[in-house]
PDB file of N, CA, C and O in Angstrom:
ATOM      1  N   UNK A   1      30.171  -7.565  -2.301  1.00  0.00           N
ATOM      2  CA  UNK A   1      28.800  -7.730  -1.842  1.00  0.00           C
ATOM      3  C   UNK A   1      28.711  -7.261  -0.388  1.00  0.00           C
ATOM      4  O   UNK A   1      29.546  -7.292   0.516  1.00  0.00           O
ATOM      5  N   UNK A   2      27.379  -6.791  -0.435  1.00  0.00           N
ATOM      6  CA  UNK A   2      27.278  -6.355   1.546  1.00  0.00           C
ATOM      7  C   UNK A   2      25.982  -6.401   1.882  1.00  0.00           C
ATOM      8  O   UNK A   2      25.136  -5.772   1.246  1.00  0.00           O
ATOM      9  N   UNK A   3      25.669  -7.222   3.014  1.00  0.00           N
ATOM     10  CA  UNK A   3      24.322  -7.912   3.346  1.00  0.00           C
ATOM     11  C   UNK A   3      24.254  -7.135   4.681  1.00  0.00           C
ATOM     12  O   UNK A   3      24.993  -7.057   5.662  1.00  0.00           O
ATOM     13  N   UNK A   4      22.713  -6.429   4.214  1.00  0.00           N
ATOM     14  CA  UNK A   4      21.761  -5.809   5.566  1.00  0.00           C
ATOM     15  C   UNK A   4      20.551  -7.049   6.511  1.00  0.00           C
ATOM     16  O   UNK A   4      19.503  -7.537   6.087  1.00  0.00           O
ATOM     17  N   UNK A   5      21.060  -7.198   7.534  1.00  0.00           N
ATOM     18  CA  UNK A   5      20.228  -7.701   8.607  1.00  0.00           C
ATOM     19  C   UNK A   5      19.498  -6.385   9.373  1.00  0.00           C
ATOM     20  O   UNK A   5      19.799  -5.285   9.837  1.00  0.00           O
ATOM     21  N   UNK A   6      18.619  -7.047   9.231  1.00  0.00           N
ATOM     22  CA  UNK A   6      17.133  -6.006  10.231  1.00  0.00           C
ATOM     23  C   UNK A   6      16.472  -6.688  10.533  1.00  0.00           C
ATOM     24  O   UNK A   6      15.856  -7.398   9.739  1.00  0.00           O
ATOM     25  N   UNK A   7      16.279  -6.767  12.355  1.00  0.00           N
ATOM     26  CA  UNK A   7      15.254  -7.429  12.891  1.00  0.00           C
ATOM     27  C   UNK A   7      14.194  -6.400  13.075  1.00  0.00           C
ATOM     28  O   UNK A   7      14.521  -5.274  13.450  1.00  0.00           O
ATOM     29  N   UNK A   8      12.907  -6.709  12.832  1.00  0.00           N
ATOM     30  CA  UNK A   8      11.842  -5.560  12.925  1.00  0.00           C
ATOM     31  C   UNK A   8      10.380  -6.200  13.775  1.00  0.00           C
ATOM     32  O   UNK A   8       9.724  -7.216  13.544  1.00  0.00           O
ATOM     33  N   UNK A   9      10.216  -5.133  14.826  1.00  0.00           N
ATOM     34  CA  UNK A   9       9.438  -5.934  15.814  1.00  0.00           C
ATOM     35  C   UNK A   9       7.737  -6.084  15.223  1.00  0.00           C
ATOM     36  O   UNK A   9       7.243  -5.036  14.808  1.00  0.00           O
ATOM     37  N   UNK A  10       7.085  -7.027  15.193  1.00  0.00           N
ATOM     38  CA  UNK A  10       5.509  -7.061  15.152  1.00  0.00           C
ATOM     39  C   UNK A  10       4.823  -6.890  15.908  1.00  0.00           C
ATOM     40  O   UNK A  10       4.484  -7.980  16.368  1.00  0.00           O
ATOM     41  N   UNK A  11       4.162  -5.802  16.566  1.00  0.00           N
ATOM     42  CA  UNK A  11       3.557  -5.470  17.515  1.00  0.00           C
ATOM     43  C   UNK A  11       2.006  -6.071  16.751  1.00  0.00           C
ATOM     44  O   UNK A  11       1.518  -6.073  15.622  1.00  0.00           O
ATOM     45  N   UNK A  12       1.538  -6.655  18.427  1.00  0.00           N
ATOM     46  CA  UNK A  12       0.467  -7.960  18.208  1.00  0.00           C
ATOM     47  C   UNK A  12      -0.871  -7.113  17.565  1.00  0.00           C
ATOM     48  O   UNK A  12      -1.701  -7.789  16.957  1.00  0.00           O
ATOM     49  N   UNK A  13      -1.112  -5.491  17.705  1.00  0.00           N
ATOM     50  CA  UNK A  13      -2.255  -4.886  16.889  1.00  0.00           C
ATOM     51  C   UNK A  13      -2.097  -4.491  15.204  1.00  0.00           C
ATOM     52  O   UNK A  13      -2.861  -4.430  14.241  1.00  0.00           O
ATOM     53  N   UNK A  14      -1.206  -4.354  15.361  1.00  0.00           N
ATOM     54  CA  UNK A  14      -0.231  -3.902  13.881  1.00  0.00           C
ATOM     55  C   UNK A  14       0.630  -5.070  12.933  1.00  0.00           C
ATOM     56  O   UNK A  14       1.324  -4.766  11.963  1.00  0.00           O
ATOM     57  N   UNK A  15       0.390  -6.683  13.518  1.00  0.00           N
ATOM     58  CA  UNK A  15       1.537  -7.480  13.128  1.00  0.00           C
ATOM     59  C   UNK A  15       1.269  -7.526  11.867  1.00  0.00           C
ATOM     60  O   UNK A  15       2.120  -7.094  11.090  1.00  0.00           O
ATOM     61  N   UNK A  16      -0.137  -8.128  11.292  1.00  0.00           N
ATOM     62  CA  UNK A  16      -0.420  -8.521   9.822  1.00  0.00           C
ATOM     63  C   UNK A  16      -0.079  -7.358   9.078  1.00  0.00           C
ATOM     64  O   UNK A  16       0.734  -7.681   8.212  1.00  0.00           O
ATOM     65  N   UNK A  17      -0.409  -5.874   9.029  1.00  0.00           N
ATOM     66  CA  UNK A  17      -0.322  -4.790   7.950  1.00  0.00           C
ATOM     67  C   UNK A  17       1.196  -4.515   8.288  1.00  0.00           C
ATOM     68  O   UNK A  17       1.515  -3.496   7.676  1.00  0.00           O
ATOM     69  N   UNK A  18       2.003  -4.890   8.838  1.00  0.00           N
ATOM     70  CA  UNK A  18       3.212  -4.514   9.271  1.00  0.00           C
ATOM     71  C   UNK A  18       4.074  -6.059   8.408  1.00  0.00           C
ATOM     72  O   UNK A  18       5.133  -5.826   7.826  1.00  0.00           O
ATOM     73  N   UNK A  19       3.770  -6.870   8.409  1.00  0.00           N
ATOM     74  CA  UNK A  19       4.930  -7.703   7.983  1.00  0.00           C
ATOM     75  C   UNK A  19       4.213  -7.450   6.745  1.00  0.00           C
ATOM     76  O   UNK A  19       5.123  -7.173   5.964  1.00  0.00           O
ATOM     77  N   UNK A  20       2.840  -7.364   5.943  1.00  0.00           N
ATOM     78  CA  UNK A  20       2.557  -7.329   4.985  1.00  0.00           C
ATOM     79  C   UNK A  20       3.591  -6.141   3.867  1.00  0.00           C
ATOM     80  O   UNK A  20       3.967  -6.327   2.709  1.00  0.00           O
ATOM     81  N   UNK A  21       3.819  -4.878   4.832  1.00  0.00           N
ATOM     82  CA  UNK A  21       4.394  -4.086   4.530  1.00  0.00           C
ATOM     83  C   UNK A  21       6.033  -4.835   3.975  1.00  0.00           C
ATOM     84  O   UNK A  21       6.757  -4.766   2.981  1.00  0.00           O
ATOM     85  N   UNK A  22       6.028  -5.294   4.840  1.00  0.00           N
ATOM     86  CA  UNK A  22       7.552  -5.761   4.837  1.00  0.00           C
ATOM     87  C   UNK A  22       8.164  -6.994   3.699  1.00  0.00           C
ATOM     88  O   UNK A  22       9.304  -7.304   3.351  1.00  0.00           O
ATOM     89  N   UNK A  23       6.971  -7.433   3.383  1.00  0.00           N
ATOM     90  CA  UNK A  23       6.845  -8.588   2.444  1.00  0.00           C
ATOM     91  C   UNK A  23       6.855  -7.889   1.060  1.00  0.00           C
ATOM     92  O   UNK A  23       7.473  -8.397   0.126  1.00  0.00           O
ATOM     93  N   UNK A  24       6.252  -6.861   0.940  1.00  0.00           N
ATOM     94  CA  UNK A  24       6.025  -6.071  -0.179  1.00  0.00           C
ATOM     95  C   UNK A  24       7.082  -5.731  -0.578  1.00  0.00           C
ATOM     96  O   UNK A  24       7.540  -6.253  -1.594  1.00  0.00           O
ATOM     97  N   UNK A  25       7.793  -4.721   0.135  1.00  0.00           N
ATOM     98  CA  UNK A  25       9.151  -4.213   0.154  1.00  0.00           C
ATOM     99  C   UNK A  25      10.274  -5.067  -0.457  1.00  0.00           C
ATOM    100  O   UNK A  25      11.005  -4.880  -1.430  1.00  0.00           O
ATOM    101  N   UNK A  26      10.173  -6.012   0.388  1.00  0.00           N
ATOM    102  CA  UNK A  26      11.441  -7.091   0.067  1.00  0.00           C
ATOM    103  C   UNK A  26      11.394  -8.195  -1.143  1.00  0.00           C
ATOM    104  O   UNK A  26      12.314  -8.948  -1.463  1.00  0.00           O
ATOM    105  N   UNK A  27      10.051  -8.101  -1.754  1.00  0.00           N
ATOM    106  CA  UNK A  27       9.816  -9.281  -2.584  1.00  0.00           C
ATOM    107  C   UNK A  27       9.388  -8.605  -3.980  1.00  0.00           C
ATOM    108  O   UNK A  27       9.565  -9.116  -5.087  1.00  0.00           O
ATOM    109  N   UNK A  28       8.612  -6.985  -3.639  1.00  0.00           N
ATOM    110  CA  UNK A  28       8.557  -6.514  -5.163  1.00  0.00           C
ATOM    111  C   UNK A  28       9.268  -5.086  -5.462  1.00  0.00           C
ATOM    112  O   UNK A  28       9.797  -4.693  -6.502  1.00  0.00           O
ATOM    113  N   UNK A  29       9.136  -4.552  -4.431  1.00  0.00           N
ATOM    114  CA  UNK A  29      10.004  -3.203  -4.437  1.00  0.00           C
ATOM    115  C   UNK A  29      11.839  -3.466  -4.259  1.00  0.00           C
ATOM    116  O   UNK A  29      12.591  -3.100  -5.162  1.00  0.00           O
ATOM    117  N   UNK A  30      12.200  -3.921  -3.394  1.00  0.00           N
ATOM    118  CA  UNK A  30      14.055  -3.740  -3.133  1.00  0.00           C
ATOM    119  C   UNK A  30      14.695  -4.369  -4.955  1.00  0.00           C
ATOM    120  O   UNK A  30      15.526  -3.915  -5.742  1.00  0.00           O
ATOM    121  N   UNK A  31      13.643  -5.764  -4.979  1.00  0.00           N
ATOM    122  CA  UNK A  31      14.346  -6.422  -6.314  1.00  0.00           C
ATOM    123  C   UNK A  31      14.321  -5.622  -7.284  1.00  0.00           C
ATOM    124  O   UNK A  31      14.927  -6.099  -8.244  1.00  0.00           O
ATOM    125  N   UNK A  32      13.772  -4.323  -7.537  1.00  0.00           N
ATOM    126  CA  UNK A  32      13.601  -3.424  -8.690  1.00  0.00           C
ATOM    127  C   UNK A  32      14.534  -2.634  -8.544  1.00  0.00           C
ATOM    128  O   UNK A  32      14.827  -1.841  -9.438  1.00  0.00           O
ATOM    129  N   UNK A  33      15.064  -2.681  -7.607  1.00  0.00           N
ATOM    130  CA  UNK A  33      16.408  -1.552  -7.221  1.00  0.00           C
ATOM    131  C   UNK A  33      18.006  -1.948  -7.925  1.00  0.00           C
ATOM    132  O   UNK A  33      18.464  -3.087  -8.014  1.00  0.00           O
ATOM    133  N   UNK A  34      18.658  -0.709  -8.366  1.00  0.00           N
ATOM    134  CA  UNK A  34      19.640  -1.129  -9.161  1.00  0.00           C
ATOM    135  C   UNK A  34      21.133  -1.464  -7.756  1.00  0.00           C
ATOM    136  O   UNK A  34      21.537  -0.607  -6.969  1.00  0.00           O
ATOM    137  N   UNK A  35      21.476  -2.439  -7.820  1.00  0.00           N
ATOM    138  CA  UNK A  35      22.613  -3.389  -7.096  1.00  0.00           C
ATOM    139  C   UNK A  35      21.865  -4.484  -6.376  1.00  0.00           C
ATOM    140  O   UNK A  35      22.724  -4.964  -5.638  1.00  0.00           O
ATOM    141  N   UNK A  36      20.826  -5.096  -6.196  1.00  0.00           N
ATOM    142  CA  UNK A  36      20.286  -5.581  -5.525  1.00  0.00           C
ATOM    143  C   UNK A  36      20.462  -7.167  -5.782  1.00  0.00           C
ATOM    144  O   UNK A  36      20.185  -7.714  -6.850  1.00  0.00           O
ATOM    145  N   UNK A  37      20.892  -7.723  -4.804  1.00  0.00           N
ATOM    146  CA  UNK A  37      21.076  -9.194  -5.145  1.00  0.00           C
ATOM    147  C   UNK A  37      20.284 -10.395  -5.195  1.00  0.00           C
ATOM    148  O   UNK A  37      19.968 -11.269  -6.003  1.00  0.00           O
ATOM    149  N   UNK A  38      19.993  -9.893  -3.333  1.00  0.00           N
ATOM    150  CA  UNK A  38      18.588 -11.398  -2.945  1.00  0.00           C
ATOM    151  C   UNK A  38      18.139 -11.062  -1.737  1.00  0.00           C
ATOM    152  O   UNK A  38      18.642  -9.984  -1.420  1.00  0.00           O
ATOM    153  N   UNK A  39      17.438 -11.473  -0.927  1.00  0.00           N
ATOM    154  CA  UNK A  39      16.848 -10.885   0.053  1.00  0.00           C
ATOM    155  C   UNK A  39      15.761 -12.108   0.539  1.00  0.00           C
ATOM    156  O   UNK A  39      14.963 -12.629  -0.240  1.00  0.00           O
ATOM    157  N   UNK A  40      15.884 -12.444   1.906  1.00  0.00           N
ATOM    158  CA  UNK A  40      14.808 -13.249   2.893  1.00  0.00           C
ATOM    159  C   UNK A  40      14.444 -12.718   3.813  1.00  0.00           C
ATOM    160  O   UNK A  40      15.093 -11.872   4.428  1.00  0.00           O
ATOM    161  N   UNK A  41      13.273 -13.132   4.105  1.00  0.00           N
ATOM    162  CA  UNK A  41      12.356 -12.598   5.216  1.00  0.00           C
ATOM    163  C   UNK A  41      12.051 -14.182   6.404  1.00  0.00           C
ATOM    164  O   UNK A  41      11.591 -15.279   6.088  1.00  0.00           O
ATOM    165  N   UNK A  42      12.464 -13.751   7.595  1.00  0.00           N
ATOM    166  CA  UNK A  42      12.621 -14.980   8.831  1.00  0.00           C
ATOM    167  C   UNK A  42      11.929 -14.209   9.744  1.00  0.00           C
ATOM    168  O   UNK A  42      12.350 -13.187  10.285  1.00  0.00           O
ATOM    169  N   UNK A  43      10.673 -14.821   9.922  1.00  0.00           N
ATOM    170  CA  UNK A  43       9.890 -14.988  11.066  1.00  0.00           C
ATOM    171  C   UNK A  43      10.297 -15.756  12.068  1.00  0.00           C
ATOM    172  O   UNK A  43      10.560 -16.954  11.961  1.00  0.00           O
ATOM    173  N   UNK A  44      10.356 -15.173  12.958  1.00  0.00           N
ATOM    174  CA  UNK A  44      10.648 -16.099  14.600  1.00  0.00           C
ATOM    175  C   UNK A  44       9.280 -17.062  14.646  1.00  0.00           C
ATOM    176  O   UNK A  44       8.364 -16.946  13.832  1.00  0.00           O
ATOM    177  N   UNK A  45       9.299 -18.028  15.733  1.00  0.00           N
ATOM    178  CA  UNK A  45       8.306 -18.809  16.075  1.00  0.00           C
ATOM    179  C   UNK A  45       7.084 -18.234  16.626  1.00  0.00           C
ATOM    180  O   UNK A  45       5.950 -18.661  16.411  1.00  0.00           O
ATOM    181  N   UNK A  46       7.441 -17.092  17.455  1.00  0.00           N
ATOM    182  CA  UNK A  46       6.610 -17.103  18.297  1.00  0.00           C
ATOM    183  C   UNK A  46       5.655 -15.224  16.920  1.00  0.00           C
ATOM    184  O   UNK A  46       5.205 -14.185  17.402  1.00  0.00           O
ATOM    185  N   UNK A  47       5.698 -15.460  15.883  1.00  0.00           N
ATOM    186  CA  UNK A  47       5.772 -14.448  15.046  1.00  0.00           C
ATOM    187  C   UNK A  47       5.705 -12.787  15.558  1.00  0.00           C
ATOM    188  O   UNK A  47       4.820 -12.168  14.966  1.00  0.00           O
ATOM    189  N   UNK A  48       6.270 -12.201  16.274  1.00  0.00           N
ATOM    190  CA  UNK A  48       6.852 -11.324  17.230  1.00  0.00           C
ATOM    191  C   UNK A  48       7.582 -10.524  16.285  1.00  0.00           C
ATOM    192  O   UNK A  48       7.305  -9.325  16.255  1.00  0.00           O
ATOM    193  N   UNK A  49       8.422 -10.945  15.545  1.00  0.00           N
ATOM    194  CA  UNK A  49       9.587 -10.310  15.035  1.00  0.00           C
ATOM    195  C   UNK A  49      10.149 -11.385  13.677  1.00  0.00           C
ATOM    196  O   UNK A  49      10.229 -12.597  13.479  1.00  0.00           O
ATOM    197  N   UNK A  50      10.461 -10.113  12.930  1.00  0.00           N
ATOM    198  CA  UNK A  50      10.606 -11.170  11.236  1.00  0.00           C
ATOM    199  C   UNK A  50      12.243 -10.140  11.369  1.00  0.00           C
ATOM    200  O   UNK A  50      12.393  -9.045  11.912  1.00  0.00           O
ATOM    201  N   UNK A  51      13.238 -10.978  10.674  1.00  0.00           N
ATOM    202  CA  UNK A  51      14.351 -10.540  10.447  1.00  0.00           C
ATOM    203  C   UNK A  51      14.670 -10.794   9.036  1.00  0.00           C
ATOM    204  O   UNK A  51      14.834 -11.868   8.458  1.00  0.00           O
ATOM    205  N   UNK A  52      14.748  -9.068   8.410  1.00  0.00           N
ATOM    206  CA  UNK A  52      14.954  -9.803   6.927  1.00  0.00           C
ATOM    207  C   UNK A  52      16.591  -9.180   6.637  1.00  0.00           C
ATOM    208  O   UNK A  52      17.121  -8.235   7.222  1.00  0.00           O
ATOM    209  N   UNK A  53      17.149 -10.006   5.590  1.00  0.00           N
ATOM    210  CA  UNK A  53      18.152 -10.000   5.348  1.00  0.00           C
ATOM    211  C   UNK A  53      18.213  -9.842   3.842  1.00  0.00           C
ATOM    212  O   UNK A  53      17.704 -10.722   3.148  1.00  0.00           O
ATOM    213  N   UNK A  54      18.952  -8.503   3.125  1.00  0.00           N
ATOM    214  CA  UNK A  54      19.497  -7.781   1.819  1.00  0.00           C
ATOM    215  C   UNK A  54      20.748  -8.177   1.482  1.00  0.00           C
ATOM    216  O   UNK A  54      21.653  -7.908   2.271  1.00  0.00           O
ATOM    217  N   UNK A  55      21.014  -8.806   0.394  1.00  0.00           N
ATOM    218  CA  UNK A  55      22.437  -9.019  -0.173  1.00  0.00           C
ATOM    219  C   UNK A  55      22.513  -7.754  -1.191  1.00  0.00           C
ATOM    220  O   UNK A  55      21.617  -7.719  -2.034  1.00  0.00           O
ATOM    221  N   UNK A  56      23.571  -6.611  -1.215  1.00  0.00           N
ATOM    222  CA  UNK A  56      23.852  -5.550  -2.565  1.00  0.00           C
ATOM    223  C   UNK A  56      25.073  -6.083  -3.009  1.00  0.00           C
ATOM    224  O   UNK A  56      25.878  -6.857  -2.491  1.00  0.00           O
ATOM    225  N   UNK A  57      25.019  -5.342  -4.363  1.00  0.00           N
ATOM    226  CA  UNK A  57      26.573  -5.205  -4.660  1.00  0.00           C
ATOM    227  C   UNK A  57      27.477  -4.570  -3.992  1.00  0.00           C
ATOM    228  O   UNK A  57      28.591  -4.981  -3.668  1.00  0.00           O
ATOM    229  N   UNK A  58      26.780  -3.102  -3.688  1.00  0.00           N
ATOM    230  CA  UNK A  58      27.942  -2.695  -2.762  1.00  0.00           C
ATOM    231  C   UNK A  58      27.018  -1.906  -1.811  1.00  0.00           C
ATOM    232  O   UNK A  58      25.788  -1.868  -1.851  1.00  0.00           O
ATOM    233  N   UNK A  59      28.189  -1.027  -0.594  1.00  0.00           N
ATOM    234  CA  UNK A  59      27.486  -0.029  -0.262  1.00  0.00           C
ATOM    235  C   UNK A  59      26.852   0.565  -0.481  1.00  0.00           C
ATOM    236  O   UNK A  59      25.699   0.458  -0.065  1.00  0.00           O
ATOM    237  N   UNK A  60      27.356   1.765  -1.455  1.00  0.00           N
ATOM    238  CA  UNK A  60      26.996   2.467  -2.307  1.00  0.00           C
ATOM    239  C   UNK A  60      25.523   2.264  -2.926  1.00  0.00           C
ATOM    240  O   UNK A  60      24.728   3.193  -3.073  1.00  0.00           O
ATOM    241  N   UNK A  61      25.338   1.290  -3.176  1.00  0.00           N
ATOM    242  CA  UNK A  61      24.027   0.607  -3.761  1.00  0.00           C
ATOM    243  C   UNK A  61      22.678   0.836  -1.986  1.00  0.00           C
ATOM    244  O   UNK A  61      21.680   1.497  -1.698  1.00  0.00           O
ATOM    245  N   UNK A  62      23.342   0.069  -1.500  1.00  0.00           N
ATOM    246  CA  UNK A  62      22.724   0.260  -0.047  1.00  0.00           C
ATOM    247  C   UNK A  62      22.035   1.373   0.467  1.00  0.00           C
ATOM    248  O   UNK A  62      20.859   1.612   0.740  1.00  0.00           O
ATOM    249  N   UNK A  63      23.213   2.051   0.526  1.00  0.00           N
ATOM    250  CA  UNK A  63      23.121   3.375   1.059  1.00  0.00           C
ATOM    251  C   UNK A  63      21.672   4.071  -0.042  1.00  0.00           C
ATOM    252  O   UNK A  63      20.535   4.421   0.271  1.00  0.00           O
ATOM    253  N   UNK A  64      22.255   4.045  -1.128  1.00  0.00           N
ATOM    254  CA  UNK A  64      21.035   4.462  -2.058  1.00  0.00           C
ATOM    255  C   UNK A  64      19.335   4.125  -1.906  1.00  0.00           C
ATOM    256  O   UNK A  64      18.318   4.794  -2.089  1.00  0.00           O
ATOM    257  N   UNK A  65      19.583   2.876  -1.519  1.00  0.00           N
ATOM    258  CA  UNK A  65      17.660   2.396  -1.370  1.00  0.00           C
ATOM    259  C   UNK A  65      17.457   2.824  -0.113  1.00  0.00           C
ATOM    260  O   UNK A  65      16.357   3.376  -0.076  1.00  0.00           O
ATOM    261  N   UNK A  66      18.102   2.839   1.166  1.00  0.00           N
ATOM    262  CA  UNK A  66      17.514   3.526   2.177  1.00  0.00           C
ATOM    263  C   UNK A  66      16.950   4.857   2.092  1.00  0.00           C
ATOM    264  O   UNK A  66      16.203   5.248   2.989  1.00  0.00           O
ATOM    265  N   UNK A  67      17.362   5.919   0.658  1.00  0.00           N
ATOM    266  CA  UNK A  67      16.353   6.613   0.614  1.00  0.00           C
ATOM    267  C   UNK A  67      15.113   6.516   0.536  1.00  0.00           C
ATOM    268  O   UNK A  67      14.368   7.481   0.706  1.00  0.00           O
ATOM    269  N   UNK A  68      14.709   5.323   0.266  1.00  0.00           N
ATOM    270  CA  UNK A  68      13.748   5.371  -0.819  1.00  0.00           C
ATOM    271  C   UNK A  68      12.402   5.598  -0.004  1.00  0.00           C
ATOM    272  O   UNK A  68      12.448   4.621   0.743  1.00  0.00           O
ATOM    273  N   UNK A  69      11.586   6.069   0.223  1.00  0.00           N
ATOM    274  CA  UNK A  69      10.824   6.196   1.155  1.00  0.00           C
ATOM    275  C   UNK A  69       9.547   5.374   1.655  1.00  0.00           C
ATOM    276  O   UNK A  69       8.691   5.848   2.402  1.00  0.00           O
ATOM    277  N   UNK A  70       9.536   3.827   1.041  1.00  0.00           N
ATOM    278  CA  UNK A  70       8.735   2.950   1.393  1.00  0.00           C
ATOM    279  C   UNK A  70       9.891   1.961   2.552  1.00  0.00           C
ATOM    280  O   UNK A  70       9.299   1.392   3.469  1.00  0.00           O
ATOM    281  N   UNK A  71      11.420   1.783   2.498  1.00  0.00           N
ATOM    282  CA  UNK A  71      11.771   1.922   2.987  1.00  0.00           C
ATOM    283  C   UNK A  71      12.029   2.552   4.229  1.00  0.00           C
ATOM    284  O   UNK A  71      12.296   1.887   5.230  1.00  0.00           O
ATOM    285  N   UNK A  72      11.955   4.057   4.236  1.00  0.00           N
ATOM    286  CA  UNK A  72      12.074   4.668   5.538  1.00  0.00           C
ATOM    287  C   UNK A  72      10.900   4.753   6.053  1.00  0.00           C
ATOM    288  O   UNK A  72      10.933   5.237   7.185  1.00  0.00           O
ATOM    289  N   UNK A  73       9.850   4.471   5.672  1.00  0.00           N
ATOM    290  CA  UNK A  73       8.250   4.180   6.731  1.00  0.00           C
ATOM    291  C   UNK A  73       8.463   3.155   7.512  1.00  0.00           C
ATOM    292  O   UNK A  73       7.908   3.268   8.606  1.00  0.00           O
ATOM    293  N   UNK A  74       9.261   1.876   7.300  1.00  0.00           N
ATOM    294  CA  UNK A  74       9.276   0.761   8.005  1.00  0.00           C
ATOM    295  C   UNK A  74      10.191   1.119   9.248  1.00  0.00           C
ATOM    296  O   UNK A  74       9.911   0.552  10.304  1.00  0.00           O
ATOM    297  N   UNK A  75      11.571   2.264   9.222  1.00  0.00           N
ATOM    298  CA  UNK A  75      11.905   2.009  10.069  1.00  0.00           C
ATOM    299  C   UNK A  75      11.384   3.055  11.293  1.00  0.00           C
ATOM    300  O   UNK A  75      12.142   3.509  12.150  1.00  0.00           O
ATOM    301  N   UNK A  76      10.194   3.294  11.219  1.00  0.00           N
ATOM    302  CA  UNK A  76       9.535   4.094  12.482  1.00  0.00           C
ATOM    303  C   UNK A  76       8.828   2.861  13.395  1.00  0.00           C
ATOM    304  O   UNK A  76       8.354   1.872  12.836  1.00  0.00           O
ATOM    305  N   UNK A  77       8.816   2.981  14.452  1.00  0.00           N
ATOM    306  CA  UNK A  77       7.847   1.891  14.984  1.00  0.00           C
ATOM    307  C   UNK A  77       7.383   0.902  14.320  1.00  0.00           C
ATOM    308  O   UNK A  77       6.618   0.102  14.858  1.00  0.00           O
TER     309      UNK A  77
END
C-alpha cells in the first residue's frame, strides 16, 4: 500500500468551488479508479487549507490516476 498526502491551499475568493472540486474528486471520481483504497479530506480550522490523504495498492496504481486530468486541474493554483 502507498498513501498520498496533499495539502491544497483555499484561497478566500475561490475556497467553496475549489474544495467543492476537491470533494468531488476524492469521494466520486479517485474511488472509481482501479488500486484505490480509501481516501479523507481534513480541513484545517481556520478553513484555509484541506489536506487530503489517498491510500493505493501500489505505486504503480498512483502514478496512473495522476494522469487523469480532473486530477491535474487541482494541482494548478
Amino acid at each position: 500500500m502507498i498513501t498520498l498526502s496533499k495539502t491544497f491551499i483555499l484561497d478566500s475568493g475561490k475556497k467553496d468551488s475549489r474544495f467543492e472540486k476537491l470533494r468531488k474528486l476524492y469521494t466520486e471520481i479517485l474511488p472509481l479508479q482501479v488500486g484505490y483504497i480509501s481516501s479523507n479530506l481534513i480541513l484545517n480550522e481556520q478553513e484555509t487549507e484541506v489536506t487530503a490523504i489517498a491510500n493505493w495498492e501500489d505505486e504503480e496504481k498512483l502514478v496512473a490516476v495522476q494522469d487523469l486530468d480532473s486530477f491535474k486541474e487541482l494541482q494548478i493554483g
